[in-house]
C-alpha positions, -999 to +999 in steps of 0.1 A: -291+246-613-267+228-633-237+239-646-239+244-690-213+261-707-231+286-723-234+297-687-201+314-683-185+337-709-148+344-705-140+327-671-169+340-657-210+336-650-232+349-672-263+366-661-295+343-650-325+340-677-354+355-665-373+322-657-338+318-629-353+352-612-392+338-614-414+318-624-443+347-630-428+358-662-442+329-678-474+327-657-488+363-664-480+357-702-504+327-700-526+342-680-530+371-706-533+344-730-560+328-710-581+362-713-575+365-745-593+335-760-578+299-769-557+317-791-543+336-769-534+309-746-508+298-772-498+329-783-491+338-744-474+303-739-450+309-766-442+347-752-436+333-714-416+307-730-393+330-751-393+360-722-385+328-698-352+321-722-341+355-724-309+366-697-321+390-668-314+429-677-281+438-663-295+462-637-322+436-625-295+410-623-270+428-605-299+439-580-313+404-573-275+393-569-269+416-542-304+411-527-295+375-523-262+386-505-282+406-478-277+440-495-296+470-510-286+484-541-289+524-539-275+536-570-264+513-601-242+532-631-239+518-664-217+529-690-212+510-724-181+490-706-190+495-671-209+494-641-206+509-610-228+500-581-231+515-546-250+495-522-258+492-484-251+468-459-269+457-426-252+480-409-260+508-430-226+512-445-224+523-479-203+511-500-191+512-542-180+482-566-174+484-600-167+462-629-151+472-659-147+458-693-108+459-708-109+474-746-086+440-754-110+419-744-132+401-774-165+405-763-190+402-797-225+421-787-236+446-761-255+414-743-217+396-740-206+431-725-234+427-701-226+392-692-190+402-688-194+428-667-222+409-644-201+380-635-170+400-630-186+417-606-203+389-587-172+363-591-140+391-589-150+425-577-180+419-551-161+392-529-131+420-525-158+441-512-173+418-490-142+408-472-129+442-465-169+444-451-166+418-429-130+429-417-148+463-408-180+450-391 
């Protein structure tokens, strides 16, 4: 993937689009469309297309992050300008990480929250974690 800009939002990563998590978003859209008639072929083009541009929910975002990492999400918290996520390692630890918005910090829309909060917690808070869960494995 290459790196865009509009991919980071104060210093850090935004969340992925949904077409980044998979490509069946836009395949059971044309499928439905498919069913539907030659109508709804472009009708269900145009809907993958638009769900495909759309950023991941936060939760499914965090989760897919920390899947990727080798880890299992057991409880994720969201509050309006924060997250807290407790998750287990291979070794069946359990363990919390949070990321939490600062009131000073200009952040337009509840999807810029989201953003905010995501990629502090995969660029800042998550690699604090992880080393202190390497130092204790």
């Amino acid at each position: 993937m290459s790196w865009n800009p509009e991919d980071v939002i104060q210093g850090v990563p935004r969340r992925p689009r949904i077409a980044d998590a998979s490509a069946s978003t836009i395949l059971w859209a044309i499928a439905g469309g498919l069913i539907a008639g030659p109508i709804g072929v472009l009708v269900g083009g145009a809907a993958g297309t638009l769900a495909a541009s759309q950023r991941q929910p936060l939760e499914m975002a965090v989760r897919g992050y920390l899947i990727g990492q080798g880890l299992e999400v057991i409880f994720f918290y969201p509050a309006p300008r924060a997250i807290k996520v407790t998750f287990r390692d291979a070794a069946n630890s359990y363990w919390t990480v949070e990321s939490v918005a600062p009131d000073h910090l200009p952040l337009d829309s509840p999807e810029d929250v989201a953003d905010w909060l995501y990629g502090n917690l995969v660029a800042n808070e998550l690699p604090r974690v992880l080393s202190r869960i390497r130092r204790a494995s």
